[in-house]
N, C-alpha and C positions, 0 to 999 in steps of 0.2 A: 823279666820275672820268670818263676818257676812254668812249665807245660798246667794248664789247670788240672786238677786234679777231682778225679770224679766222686764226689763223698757218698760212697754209698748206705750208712748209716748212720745215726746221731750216735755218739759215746756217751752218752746222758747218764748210761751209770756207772762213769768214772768219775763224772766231773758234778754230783749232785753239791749243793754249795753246804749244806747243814748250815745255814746262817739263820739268822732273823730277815725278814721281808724286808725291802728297799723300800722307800716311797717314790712314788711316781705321779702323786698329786700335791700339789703345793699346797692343799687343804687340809693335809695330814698332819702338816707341823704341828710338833707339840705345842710351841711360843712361837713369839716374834722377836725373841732375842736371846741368843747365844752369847759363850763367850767368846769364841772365835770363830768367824766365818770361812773357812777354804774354801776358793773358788778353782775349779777343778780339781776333778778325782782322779788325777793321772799319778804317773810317776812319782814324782815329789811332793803330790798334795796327800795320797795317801798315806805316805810317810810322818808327813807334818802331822793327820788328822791321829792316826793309831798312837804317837808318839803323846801329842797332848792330852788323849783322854786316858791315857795310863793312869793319872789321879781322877778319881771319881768323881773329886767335885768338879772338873772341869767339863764344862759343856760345850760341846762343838759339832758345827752343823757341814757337811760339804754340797756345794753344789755342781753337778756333772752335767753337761749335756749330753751325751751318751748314752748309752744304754747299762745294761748291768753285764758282766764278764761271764756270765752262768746262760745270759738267755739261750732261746731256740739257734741253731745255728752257732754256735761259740767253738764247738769243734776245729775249727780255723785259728783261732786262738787258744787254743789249746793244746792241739797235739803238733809237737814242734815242728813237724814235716810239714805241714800245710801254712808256715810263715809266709809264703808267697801269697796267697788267698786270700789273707787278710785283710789286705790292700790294694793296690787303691779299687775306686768303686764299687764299696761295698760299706756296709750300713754303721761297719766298725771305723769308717773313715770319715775326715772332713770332708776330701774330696777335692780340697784344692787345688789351683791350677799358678803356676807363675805368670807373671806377663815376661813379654819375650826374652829371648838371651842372647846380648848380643855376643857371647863367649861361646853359645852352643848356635851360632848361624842363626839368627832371628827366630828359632823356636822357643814356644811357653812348653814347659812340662809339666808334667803331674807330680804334685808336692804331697804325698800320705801324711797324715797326723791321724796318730789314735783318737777316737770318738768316741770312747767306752771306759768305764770304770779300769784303771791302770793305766789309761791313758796310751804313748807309745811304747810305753812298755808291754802292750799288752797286743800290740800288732807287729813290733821291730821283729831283726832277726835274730833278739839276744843276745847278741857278744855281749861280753862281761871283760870288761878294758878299761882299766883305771886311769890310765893315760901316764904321762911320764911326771915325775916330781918336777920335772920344770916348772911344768904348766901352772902346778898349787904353788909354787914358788914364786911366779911371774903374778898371779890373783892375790898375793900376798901384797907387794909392791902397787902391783895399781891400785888396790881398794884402801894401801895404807892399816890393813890390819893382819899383823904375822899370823892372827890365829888360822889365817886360810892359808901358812905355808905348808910344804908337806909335812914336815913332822912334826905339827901341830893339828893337821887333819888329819893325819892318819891314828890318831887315836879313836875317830869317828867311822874308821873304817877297821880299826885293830884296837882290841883292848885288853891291856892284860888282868887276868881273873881277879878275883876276891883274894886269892891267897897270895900273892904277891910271887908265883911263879914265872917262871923263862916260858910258860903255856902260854900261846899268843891266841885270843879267842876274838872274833870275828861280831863288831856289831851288830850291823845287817846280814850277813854273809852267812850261809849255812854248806859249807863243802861237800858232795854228797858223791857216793858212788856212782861212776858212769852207768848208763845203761844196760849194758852189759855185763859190768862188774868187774872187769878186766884190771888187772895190776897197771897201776897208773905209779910206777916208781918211774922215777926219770922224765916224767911229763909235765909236771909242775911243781911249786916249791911249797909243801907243806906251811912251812915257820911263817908266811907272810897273807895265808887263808886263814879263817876261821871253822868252826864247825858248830857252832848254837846260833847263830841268828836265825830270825825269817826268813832272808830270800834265799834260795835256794841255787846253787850255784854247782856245777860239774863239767869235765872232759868230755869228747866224743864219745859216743856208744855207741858208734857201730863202722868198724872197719871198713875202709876201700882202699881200693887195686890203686891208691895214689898214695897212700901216706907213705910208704917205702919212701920213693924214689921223690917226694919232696923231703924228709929227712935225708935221703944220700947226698943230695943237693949239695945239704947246708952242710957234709963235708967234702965233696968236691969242690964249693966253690965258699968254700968256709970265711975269704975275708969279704968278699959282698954280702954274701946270706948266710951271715952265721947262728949256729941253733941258739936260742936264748930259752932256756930255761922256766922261766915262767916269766911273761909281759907285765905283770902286774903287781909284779917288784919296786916299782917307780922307775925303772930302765924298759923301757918296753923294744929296744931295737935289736933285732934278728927275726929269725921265723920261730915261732913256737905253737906247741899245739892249742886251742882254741877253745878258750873258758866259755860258757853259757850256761843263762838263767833256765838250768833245766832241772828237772831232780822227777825223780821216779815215774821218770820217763814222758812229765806233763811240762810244759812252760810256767814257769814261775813270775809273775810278775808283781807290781807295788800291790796291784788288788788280792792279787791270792797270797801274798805274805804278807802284808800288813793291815790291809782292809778288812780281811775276814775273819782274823779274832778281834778286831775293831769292833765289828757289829753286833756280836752277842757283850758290848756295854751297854745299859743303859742312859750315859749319856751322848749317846754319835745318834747322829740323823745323817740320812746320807737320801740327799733328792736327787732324783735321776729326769735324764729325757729335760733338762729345764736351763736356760741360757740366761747367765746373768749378764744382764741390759746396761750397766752403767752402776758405779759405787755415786751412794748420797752422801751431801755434806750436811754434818748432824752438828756442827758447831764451832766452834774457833777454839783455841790454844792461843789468847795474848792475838796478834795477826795469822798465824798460819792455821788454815784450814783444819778440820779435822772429819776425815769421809770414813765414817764406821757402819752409815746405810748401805746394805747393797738391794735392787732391786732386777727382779726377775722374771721370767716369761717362759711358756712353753710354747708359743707361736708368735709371732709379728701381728696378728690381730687380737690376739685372746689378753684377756686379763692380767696387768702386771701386778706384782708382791714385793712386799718389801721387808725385811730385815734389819737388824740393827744388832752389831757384833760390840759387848761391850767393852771389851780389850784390843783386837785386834781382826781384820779384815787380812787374809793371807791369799794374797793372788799365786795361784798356781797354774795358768791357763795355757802353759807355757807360750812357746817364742813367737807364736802367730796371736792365740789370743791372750795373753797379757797385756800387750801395749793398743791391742784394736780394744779393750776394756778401758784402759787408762786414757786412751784419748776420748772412748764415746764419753767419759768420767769428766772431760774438760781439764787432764793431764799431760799438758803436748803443748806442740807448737801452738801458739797462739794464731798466727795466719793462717794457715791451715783448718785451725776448730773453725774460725771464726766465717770463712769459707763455707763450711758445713754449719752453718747456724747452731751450732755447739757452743757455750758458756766456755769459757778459759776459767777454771780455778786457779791451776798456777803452770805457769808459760815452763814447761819442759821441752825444750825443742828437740834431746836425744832420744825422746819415745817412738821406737820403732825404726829407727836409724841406726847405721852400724852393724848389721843383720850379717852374719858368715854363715859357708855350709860348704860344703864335702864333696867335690864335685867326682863323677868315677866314672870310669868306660869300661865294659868288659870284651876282654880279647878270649875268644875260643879258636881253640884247632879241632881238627878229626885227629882221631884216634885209633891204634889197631887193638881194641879190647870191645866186649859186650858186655864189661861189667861197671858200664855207668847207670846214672840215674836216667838218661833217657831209655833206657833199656826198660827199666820199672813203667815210665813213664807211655812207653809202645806197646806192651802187653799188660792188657788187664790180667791175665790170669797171674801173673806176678804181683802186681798189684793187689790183686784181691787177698792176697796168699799172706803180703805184709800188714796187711788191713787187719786181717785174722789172727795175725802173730801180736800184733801189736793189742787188739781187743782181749788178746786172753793175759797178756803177761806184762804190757808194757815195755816191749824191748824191738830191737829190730830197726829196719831203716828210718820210722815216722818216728821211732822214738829220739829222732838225733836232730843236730841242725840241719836245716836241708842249704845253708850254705857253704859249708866242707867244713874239716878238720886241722886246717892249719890256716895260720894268717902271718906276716911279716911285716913288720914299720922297718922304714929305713932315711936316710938324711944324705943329702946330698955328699960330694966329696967336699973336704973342708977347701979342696982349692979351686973350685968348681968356677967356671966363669959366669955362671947366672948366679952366684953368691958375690964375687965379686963386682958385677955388674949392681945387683937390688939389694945386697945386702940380706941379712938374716931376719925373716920373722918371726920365730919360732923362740922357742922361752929359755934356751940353751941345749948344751953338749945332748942330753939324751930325749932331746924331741923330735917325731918327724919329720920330713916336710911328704913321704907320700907312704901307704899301704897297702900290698897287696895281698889280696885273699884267694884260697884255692880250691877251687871246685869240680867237683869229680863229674862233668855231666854240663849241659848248657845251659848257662844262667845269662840273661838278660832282664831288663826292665825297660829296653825300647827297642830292641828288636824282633822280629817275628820267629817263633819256635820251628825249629826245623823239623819235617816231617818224620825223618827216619834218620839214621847215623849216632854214630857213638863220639863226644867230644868231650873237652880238656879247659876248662875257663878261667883266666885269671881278673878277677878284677882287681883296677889298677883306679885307686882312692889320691885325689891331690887332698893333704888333708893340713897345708900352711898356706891359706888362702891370704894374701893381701888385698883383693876385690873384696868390698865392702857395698851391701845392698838394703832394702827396707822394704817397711810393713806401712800400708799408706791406707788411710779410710777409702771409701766410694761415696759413702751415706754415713749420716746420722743413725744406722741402727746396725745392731750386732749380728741383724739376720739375713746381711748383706757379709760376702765373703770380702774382705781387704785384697788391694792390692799388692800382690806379693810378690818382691823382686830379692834373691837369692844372690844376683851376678856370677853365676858362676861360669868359671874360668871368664872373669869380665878384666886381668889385668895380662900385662906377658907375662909376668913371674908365674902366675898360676899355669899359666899356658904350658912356660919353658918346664917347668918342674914334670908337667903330665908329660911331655917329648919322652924326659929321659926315666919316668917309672915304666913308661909303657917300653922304650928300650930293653930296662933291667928284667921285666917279664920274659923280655925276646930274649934275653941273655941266659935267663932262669931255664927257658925251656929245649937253649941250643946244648945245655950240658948234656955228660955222656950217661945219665941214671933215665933218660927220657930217648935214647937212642933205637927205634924201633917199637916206642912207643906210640909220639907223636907221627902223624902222617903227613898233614900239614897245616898250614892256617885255614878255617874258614875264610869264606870266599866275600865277606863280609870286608876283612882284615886284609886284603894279600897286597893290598896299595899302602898299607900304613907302613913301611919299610924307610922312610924317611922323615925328615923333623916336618919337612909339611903334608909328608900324607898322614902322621900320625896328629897333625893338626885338624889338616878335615874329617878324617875319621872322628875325634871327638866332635867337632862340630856335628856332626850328624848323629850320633849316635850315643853320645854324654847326655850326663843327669845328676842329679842330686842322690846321695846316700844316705840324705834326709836326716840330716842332723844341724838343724837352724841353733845359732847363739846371738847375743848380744843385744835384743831387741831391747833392753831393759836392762844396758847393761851397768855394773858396779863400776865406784867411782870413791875417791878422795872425797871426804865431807867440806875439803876447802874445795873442791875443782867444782868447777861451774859448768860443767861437762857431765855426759853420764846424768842417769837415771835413779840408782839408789845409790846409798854409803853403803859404809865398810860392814854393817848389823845388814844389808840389803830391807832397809826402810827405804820407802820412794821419799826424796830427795822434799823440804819446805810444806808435807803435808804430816801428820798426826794421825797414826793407827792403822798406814798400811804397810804391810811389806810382801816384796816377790820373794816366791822359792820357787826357784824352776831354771832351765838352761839358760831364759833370757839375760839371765845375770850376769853370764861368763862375758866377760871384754874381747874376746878371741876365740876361734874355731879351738878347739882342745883335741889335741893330739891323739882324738882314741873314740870308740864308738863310745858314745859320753853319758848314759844310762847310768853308767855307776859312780861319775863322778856325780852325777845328780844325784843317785841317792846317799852320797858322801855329804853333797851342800844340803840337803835337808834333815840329814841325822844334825849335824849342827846345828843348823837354824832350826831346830826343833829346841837343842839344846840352850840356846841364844833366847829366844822365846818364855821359854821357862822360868830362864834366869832374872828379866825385866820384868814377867808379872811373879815370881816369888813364888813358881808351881814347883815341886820337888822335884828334881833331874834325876 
């Protein structure tokens, strides 16, 4: 991760919320029954929540374990430079921990998941990466329903106006001027952004002594790392400059674009700080269940509550706690409940199985510049100087990503021998199998920060995993963390494919735009020069990118596999359904923030349509 960063002041009066009060006591509820319940207030539950009370009459209540996005300390979460901060070990986190990996040398890592109103969106590091049209193409074909291919989702992401113009205007999406304000012609492609949605979305804002010579690159070495234009075309492969949830110089995420003109309705209730315990079964459908109870707690000792959603129960908790819900629920494997003296409602064996993520290693060199971020990061007086720039105007280094300004997906060669060896898993011609990102300055999340020196960071994402891992109870209660196994790099393929990105890096930085730049490898690196030192290298010093799928994942309403259908209703039960990453069948070729809020402006729209609420 980032050098910690010393906060020496709350920004309290950038970030005042102007909302209505949150509740924080479960005694506060208006009723004891809504119309629809969302259980978490992350990424896609806030989405689901602001979407459905757009009609008045509809009443809907979210439950968060978290805190609120505004409290003491949220500056971390807010001002984009301090994305490092945010996590892990810190009160905006789960805290998670994996059990061991046998792909990263029998170490457990630290697994971050948002704990706060916005969920991971409100702790990531922002990208804003739609992932390639394969991928909505390939969720098309498994779940058996087109409307999730891409040019049928992308209407959920693109919509054209009222007036029936060539003007393509942006659901969610709100395009905004960088940082800085800089002419952003040739950095992204206007025709396939919007500019009226809530979330808020922009280029880099703030120049470094790298973006040069990583564009020269991509024309010296233009048929490996060619420039692509904007990633989020549905062709995402070249390097291009780096979309993020940023806009006037704050992070934007599901809570501050959708939740918080949510709350000034009168009917949202949004309970915070409170962990729902298990969905109740409130009656039968003919034989199949029907769980529209949910019940809830704000300690393991204290007093549970209960609810009763008269339409619909929308798990949102994403990929860790949706299916540790649905099992404490007696949603799962039957051996396994019965194991934990848990009821079996109905025998899902795919809950919390199937689990993918992102595994990455970052490669840094020294550098002959003093205009990295360790530089900021060595001198407070520097430091204090952007602190102050950034307090009065919003602009300057804290107002940008603090993981760099360019990023690059790329796919193996089509005649590659680890292709023909494992074959392709990836959803075709324009998917990755890895990513690498570029950072002006030292970035790790499992190495130790160097005391002094100026470096160069690439990190090197496998992001077409065919290791497949799970989410497994411990206990009968939600206030016990699940066992959480990721596999990452647990197959060769994932293995072989990390050899040759972390190669293409070594390739990236032998060009002649880096000639007197680079000094040499950190000393971390100077053994990874081969397929098996860049094996132990990852072994030692690999991690997750922290972007879990499939825990809950979609399926054919004929297939006896899979967790929900093609609507992502859970599978032989009445009145629940997931919105969140758990659904994806496959890791998705892209930090997958925005294909989540893609899958929940849908299933927002999906929703509406079966209870007859006006879209």
């Amino acid at each position: 991760m980032l050098p910690p960063i010393p906060i020496l002041f709350l920004l309290s009066t950038i970030f005042e919320s102007g909302r209505s009060a949150l509740l924080a006591d479960p005694a506060q509820l208006r009723t004891t029954q809504y119309d629809f319940v969302v259980v978490g207030g992350g990424t896609a539950g806030c989405v689901i929540a602001s979407r459905l009370s757009e009609d008045p009459s509809v009443s809907v209540l979210v439950i968060e374990a978290g805190g609120s996005n505004t409290q003491e300390g949220s500056d971390v979460i807010q001002v984009p430079f301090f994305a490092g901060d945010a996590t892990p070990g810190t009160k905006f986190d789960w805290n998670y921990t994996t059990v061991p990996q046998s792909g990263l040398g029998g170490r457990s890592v630290l697994f971050p998941r948002g704990r706060v109103l916005g969920g991971s969106s409100s702790v990531n590091f922002m990208f804003y990466t739609r992932g390639p049209s394969d991928d909505f193409n390939r969720l098309a074909r498994v779940s058996g329903d087109e409307g999730w291919a891409w040019d049928n989702i992308f209407p959920f992401v693109l919509k054209v106006d009222s007036l029936g113009s060539k003007t393509v205007l942006l659901q969610s999406e709100k395009h905004v001027p960088s940082a800085d304000m800089h002419n952003t012609t040739g950095q992204f492609e206007p025709s396939v952004h919007g500019f009226n949605g809530p979330l808020l979305t922009s280029l880099p804002g703030f120049p470094t002594d790298i973006d040069g010579r990583v564009k020269n690159t991509t024309v010296i070495l233009k048929d490996e790392f060619p420039f692509n234009i904007d990633m989020n075309s549905g062709n995402p492969l070249g390097v291009g400059w780096l979309q993020s949830t940023i806009g006037n110089g704050a992070r934007s995420s599901s809570a501050t674009a959708f939740l918080t003109p949510a709350l000034n309705r009168p009917n949202v209730d949004v309970l915070i700080e409170t962990q729902v315990t298990r969905l109740l079964q409130t009656g039968t459908s003919g034989s199949v269940p029907i769980l529209q109870g949910v019940e809830f707690a704000q300690s393991r000792t204290g007093p549970h509550f209960n609810v009763k959603a008269s339409k619909e129960v929308i798990l949102s908790a994403g990929s860790i706690g949706t299916p540790q819900i649905l099992m404490l629920s007696g949603v799962g494997d039957q051996a396994s409940l019965t194991s934990l003296g848990i009821k079996t409602i109905v025998d899902v064996p795919d809950v919390g199985e199937n689990m993918q993520d992102h595994a990455f290693v970052a490669i840094q060199w020294t550098v002959n510049s003093n205009k990295t971020i360790d530089t900021l990061n060595d001198q407070p007086a520097l430091f204090n100087a952007a602190l102050a720039e950034y307090d009065q105007t919003h602009t300057g280094v804290l107002a940008d990503n603090p993981a760099g300004n360019q990023i690059g997906w790329f796919r193996l060669p089509e005649d590659s021998e680890i292709l023909r060896t494992f074959g392709d898993p990836t959803g075709g011609p324009v998917s990755p199998h890895f990513e690498l990102m570029f950072e002006n300055g030292f970035f790790s999340f499992t190495q130790p920060i160097p005391t002094s020196g100026n470096f160069f960071t690439i990190l090197v994402a496998m992001v077409s995993p065919t290791s497949r891992g799970s989410v497994k109870l411990v206990t009968n209660s939600v206030f016990d963390h699940p066992l959480i196994d990721p596999a990452l790099l647990g197959s060769t393929f994932d293995q072989e494919v990390l050899v040759e990105a972390v190669k293409a890096s070594q390739r990236f930085v032998a060009s002649s735009p880096w000639k007197g730049y680079i000094v040499a490898p950190f000393i971390d690196s100077v053994n990874a020069t081969t397929d098996q030192g860049i094996k132990e290298y990852a072994a030692k010093f690999g991690t997750t990118i922290r972007h879990p799928v499939a825990t809950s994942m979609v399926s054919k309403l004929t297939d006896k596999s899979g967790v929900v259908g093609p609507q992502l209703l859970v599978k032989n039960v009445v009145g629940v359904r997931v919105v969140d990453a758990s659904i994806f069948p496959f890791a998705v070729g892209a930090h997958p923030q925005a294909a989540v809020y893609a899958i929940a402006e849908r299933s927002a729209n999906l929703i509406k349509i079966a209870h007859g609420i006006q879209t």
